[in-house]
C-alpha positions in Angstrom: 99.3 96.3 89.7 100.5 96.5 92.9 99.1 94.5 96.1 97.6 97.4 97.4 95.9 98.3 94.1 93.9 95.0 93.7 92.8 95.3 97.4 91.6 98.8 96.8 90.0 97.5 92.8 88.7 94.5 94.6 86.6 96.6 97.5 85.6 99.0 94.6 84.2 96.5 93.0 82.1 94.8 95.6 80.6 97.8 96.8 79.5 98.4 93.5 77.9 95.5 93.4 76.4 95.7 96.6 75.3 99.2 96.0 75.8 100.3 99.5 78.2 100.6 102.9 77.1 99.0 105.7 78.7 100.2 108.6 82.5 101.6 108.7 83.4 98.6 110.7 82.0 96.1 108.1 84.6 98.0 105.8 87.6 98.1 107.8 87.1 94.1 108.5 86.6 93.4 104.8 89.5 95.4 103.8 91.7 93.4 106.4 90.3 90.4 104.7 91.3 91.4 101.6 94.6 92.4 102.8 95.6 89.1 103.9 94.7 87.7 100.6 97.7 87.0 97.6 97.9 88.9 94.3 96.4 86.2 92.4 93.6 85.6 94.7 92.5 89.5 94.4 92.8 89.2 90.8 91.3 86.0 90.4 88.1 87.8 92.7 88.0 90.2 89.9 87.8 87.7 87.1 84.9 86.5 88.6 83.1 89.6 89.2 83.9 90.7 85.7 
């Protein structure tokens, strides 16, 4: 799975959870979190969630 795969699995999954999208803003700074994050760090965030 690519890098930008697990970033796009990894932002599917906690909205999910959360149920909801807080503001566009909120989204755009998480996904620029999770873009600065390794491989294994996405997919270990997905482990967990599982």
């Amino acid at each position: 799975m690519s890098h930008k795969e697990l970033v796009d699995k990894v932002s599917q999954d906690l909205f999910k959870r959360s149920g909801k999208l807080e503001s566009q803003r909120s989204w755009l700074a998480m996904r620029n979190y999770l873009e600065q994050l390794d491989s294994e760090q996405l997919k270990a965030m997905l482990r967990e969630a599982a």
